[in-house]
Structures are given as structure tokens and as C-alpha cells.
C-alpha positions as CSV (number, residue, x, y, z in Angstrom):
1,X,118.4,12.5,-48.1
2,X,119.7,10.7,-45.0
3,X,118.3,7.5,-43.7
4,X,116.2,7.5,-40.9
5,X,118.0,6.6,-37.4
6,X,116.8,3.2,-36.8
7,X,116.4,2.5,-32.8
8,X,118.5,0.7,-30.6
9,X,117.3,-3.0,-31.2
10,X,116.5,-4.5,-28.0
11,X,118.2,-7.6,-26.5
12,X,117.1,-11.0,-27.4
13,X,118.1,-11.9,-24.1
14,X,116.9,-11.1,-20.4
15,X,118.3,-10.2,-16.9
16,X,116.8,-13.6,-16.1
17,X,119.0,-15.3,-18.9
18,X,121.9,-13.0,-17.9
19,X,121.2,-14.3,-13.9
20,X,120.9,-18.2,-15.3
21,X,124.3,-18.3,-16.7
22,X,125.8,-16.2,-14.4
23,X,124.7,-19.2,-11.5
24,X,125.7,-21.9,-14.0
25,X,128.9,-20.4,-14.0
26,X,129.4,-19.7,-10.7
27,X,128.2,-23.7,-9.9
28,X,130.6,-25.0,-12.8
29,X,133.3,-22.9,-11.4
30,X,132.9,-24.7,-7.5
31,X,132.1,-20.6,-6.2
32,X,130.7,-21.3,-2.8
33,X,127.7,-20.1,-0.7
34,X,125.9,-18.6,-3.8
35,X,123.5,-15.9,-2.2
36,X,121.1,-14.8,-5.1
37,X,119.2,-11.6,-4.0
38,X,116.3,-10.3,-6.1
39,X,116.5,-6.4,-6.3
40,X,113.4,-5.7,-8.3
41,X,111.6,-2.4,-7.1
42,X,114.3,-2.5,-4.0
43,X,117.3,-0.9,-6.3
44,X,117.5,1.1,-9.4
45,X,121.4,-0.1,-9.6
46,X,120.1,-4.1,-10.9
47,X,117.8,-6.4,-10.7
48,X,119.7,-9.0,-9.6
49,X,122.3,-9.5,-7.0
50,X,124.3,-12.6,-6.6
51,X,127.4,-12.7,-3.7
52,X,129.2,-15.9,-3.7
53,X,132.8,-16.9,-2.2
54,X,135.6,-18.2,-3.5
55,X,138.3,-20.4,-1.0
56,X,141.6,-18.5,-2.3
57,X,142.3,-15.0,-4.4
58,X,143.4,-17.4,-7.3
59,X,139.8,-19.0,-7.3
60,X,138.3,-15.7,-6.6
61,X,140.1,-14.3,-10.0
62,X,139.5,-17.6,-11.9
63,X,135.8,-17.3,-11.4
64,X,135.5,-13.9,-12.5
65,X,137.5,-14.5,-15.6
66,X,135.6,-17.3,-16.5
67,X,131.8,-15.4,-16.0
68,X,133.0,-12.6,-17.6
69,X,133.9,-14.6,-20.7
70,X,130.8,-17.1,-20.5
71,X,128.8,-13.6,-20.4
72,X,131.0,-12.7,-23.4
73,X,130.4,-15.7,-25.6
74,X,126.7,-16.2,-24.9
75,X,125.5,-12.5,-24.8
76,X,128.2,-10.7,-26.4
77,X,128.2,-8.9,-23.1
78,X,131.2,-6.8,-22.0
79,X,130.3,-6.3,-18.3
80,X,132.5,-4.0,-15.9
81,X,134.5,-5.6,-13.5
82,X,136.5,-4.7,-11.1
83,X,138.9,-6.1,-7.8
84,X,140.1,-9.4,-10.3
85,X,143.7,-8.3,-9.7
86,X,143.7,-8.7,-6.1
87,X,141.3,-11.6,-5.9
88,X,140.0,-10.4,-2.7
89,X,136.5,-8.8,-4.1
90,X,135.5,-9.0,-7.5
91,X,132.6,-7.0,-8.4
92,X,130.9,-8.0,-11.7
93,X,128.5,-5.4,-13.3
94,X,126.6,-6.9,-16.3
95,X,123.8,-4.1,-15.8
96,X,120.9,-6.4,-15.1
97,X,123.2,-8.0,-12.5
98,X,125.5,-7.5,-10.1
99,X,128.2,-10.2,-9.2
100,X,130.3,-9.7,-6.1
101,X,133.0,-13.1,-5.8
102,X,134.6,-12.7,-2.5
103,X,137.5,-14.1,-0.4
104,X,135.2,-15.5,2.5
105,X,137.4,-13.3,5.4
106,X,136.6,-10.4,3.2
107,X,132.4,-11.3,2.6
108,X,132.3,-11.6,6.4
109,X,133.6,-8.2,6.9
110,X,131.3,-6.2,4.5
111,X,128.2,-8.6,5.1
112,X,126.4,-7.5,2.0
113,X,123.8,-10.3,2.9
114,X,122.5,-8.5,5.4
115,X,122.5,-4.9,4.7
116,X,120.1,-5.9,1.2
117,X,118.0,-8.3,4.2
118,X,114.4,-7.4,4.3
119,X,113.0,-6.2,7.9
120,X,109.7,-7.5,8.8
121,X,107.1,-5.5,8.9
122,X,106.0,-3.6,11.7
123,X,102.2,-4.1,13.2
């Protein structure tokens, strides 16, 4: 007789934890402008956003090489990225959070800041 399937343990870790070290990094690493944007109950995608510049492509790829093994070695996670071989965005998907590491010509032009702004209410 076969074993009973055993269910998927859950992570000893949260997307809090995940969003801690992903700013740790991000500060260690001299990323600049670090936007953190809650998505909880806004967005199904994450519940976390964070957009942060770096000044060249070279920093821009160092920085997401560096996260991306920090999230490695403390979480075993293997988050998605993609952009790190042109340096201009980098987009970081760790499934709790979302990392975007831009050039800051190319943050100005997509403004992600504001299209995730909240509108005030209306009376």
C-alpha cells in the first residue's frame, strides 16, 4: 500500500521576511530612492511592491544579482527575474514580492509610482 501524499509544508518564512531582506539588500547595495508600495487587497499579482533605482546599468545588474542570491541563501528562494542583461529594468518576482531596479531615465518614463498611487476619495 502506498503512502499517503503528505501536503506541501508551508514556509517558515513570510512575505514580510521576504520584503525585510529584500530592503536590506537593496540599502546594502546603495539602490537609490527605495519606493516600498503595500499591495495587500489592491493586487492579486503580490503583496509587496518595492521600485528602487540604480545610477548605471552595471549597478542596476549588480543589485539584482546580489537580491536574487541573498533571497537564495536565506530562503532558498529561486525568484524570476528578468531585464538583468540589459541593466536598464530589472524585474524581480519572488511571489510575495515584486522588485523592479531601474535605470532612473528609464523609472521616470514608466512612473510605476504613480499608476499604483491611491486617489483620494470622493465626497
Amino acid at each position: 500500500m502506498a503512502a499517503p501524499a503528505s501536503e506541501p509544508q508551508a514556509p517558515d518564512f513570510s512575505a514580510d521576511d521576504v520584503l525585510a531582506l529584500v530592503l536590506q539588500s537593496l540599502d546594502d547595495d546603495k539602490a537609490e530612492d527605495v519606493v516600498q508600495i503595500d499591495l495587500r487587497g489592491r493586487s492579486s499579482v503580490a503583496d509587496h511592491m518595492v521600485i528602487c533605482s540604480g545610477r548605471s546599468s552595471r549597478q542596476v545588474a549588480a543589485i539584482a544579482e546580489k537580491l536574487l542570491q541573498r533571497l537564495k541563501d536565506a530562503y532558498r528562494i529561486t525568484a524570476r527575474s528578468e531585464g538583468k542583461e540589459t541593466g536598464d529594468w530589472v524585474l524581480i518576482d519572488t511571489g510575495d514580492v515584486v522588485v523592479h531596479v531601474f535605470r532612473p531615465e528609464v523609472r521616470d518614463f514608466y512612473q510605476l509610482e504613480r499608476m499604483w498611487q491611491v486617489s483620494p476619495a470622493k465626497p
